[in-house]
N, C-alpha and C positions, 0 to 999 in steps of 0.2 A: 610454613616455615622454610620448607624448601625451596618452595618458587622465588620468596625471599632471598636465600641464601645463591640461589643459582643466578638473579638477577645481579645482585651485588657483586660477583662473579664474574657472568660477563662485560657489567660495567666496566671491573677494574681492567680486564682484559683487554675490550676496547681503549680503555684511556691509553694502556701500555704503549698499543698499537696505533693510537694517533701518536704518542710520542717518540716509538720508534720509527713513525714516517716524517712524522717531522724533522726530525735528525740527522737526514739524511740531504740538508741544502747544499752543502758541498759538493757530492757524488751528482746530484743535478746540476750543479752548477758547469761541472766537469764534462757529464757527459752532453750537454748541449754547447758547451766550447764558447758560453758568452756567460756576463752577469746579465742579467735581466733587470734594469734599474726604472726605477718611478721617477718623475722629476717633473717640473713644472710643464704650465703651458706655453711658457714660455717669460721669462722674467730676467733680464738683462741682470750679466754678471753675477748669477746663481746656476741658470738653468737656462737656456737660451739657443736656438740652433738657427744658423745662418741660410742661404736661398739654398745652398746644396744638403742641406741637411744634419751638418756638423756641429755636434753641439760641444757648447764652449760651460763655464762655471766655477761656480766654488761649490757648488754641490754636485755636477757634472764631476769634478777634478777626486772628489769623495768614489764616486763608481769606480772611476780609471783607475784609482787607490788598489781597489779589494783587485779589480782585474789583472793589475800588474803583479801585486801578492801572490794570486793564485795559480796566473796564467805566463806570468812574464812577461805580459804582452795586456799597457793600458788602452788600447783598444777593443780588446775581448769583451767589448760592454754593448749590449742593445740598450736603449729609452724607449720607456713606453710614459710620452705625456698624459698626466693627470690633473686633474680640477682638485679642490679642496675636497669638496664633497667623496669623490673616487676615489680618493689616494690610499683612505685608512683597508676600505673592501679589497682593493687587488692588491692588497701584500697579505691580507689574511688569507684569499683564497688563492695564494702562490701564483696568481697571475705576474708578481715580480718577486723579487729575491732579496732588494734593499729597496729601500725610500728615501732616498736623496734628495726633498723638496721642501727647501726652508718651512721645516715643520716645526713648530714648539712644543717644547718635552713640557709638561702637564702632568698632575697625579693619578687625573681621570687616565689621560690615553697609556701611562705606563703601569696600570692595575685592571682596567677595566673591557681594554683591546684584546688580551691577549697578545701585546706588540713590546716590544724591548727597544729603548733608545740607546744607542751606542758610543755614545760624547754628543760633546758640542763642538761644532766646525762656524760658528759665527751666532756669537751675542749680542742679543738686540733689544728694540724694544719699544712697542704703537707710538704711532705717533700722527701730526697729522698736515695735512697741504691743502692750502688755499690760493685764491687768485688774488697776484696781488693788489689787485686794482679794488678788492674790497675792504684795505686800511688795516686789515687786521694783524695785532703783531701777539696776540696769545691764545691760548683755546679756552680762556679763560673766559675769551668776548663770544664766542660761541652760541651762546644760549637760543634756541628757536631754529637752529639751520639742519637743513638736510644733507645727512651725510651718507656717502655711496660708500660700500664693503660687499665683500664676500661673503657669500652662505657658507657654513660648514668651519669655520674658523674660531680663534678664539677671540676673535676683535669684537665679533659681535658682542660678546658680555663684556668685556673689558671696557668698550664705549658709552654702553649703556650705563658700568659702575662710577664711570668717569661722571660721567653727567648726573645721574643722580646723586652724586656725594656733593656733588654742588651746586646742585639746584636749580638744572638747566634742563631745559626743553630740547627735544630732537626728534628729528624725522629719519628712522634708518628706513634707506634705501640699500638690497640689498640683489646681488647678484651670483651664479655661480662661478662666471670664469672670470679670470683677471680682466680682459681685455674688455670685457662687457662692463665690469668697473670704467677702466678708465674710457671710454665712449662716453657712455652716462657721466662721466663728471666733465671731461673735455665738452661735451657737447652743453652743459648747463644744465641737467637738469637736478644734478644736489651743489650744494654750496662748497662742500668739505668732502675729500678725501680720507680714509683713514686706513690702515695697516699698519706693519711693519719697519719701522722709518727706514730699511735698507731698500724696501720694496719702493717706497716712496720715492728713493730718487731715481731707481732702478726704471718705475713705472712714466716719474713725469718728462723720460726721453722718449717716449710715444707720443706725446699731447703733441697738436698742433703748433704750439707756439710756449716751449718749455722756460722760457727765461721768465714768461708771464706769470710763473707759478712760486710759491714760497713754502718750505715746510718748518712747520710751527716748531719755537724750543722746549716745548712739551715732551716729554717719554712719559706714559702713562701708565707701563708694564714692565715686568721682566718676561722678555720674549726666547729663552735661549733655544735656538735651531739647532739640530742634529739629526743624523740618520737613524734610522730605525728597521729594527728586522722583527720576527716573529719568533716568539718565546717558545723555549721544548728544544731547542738548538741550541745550547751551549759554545760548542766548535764555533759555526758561522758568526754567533754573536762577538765572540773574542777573535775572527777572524777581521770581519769591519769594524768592533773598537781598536783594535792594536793596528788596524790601517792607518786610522785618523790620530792616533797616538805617535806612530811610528814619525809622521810629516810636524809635531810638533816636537816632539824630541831631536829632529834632524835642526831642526832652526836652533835650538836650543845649544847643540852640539854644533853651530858653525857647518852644517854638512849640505849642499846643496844642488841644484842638478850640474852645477859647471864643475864644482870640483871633487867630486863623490869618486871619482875613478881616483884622484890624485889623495883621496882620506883614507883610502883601502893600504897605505901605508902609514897612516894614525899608529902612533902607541898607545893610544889612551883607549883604556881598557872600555868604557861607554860605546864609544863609536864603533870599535872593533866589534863589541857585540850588539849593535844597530845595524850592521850591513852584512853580519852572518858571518865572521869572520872567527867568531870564538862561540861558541856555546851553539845549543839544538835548538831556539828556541821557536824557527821555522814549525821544525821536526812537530814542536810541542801543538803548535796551530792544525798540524795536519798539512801544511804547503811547503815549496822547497826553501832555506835555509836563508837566501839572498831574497827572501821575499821584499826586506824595508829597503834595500840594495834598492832591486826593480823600481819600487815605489819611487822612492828619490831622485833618480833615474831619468826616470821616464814620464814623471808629473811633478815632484819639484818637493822640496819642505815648506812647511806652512805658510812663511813669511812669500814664498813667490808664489802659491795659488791664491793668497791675498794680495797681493801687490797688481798681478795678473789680472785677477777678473774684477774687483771691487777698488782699490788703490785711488791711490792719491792720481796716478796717469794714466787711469782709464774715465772711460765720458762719468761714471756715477760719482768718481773722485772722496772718495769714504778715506776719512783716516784712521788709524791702527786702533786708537783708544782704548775701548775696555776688549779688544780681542790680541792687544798686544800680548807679548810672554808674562808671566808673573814677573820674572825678575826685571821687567819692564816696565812696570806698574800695571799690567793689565790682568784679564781673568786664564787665559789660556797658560794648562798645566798636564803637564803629560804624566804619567806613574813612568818609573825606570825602565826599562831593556835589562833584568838582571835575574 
């Protein structure tokens, strides 16, 4: 009974003590003077770095977020590119600090990880591209084709449900890294593409010859992306949801990087307390006071890191749709600043 009693013991003891090390992502954060962020291998206008090594995004712009919040400074961010496969391992074993990599939130990954999702920064959802020179105008006509995907994703069931609910044959062909995808389908050897439909247009600016390609008016899923950190850290989690809230609430409230210095004379009590001007509520996260200030600042409100990396004038050309505001008709909704 006692070995019993002593075991239960140091159980609880340990669990304590993983969860007062875990709690401690901030003071990490701090004392290594960068965020530590995951992000693709690279995936145009999410996660993406140029020949000198600068990485651009709408999940990229998520890191810069938490860095400007904490540090004042949206550069205080390293990337460490990951695969599907690696993404979930190196933020459980603190090899990163957030997951910034068009990842979708799931009941499995947010009970079964150990991982916490902290919003949604772009709502999506499967979809699929073909050549157009094979006549096809739905995925309807599908039936019998091999289709190239990612290991470690959720497309893979999603594809499979798709096709078996209606009574179609397929060949998954299936890879770890994105670019090993798009090879394999650029090069011919599956019929169909499938992910992400933001990944889709994202991806068919790498094919050899992109105008040759169409993506189907299919959506097949609800795909919603968002960052994700590791559960037992309360602080840091409401550190990166109130980042990515903060950038929709600024759209919301008219507040943006050109005229954020000229709103610090707002009367309106919203805004006053968005940029730290009235209340603690810095204080409250653990960072300094003008943390959504920095943020707006220095990477922009929702509306310009969308417009920015994914928009109507950038190569991938995405419109606002279901990521416009609510009061826009779309799904993006922030809780108050109060």
């Amino acid at each position: 009974m006692k070995k019993v009693l002593i075991s239960v013991l140091m159980g609880s003891a340990m669990a304590v003590g993983a969860s007062a090390a875990s709690a401690a992502t901030l003071d990490d954060v701090k004392a290594k003077g960068a965020v530590q962020c995951g992000v693709s291998q690279g995936l145009p206008g999410f996660s993406n770095p140029d020949d000198q090594g600068n990485w651009t995004g709408i999940d990229v712009d998520v890191c810069r977020a938490v860095a400007a919040a904490v540090f004042g400074d949206a550069k205080a961010v390293k990337y460490t590119p990951l695969s599907a496969k690696e993404r979930f391992t190196a933020l459980q074993s603190s090899e990163i600090d957030l997951l910034s990599r068009n990842t979708t939130w799931t009941m499995t990954r947010d009970t079964s990880l150990g991982l916490n999702f902290a919003g949604v920064n772009y709502y999506d959802g499967q979809g699929f591209m073909v050549r157009k020179s094979l006549g096809i105008t739905s995925a309807l006509e599908l039936d019998g084709a091999s289709v190239c995907t990612n290991t470690g994703t959720t497309t893979e069931l999603n594809v499979t449900d798709y096709f078996r609910s209606h009574n179609m044959q397929l060949e998954l062909v299936q890879f770890e890294k994105s670019d090993e995808v798009v090879q394999a389908y650029d090069s011919g050897r599956c019929d169909v593409y499938t992910t992400d439909a933001s990944g889709l247009y994202a991806q068919r600016l790498k094919l050899t010859n992109p105008d040759e390609h169409v993506v189907l008016p299919e959506i097949i899923s609800k795909e919603p992306l968002g960052p994700v950190v590791r559960q037992g850290d309360d602080q840091w989690f409401n550190i990166v949801k109130w980042s990515l809230f903060a950038m929709i609430n600024a759209e919301e409230l008219g507040v943006s990087s050109a005229n954020v210095d000229e709103m610090k004379e707002s009367t309106n009590p919203a805004v006053r307390r968005l940029l730290g001007l009235e209340g603690a509520f810095g204080e409250a996260l653990g960072i300094p006071n003008d943390w959504a200030y920095q943020i707006v600042k220095q990477v922009g409100n929702y509306a310009e890191i969308f417009d920015n990396n994914v928009g109507p004038d950038t190569p991938l050309k995405i419109s606002r749709g279901v990521n416009a505001l609510w009061s826009n008709g779309g799904f993006q909704y922030a809780p108050p600043i109060r």
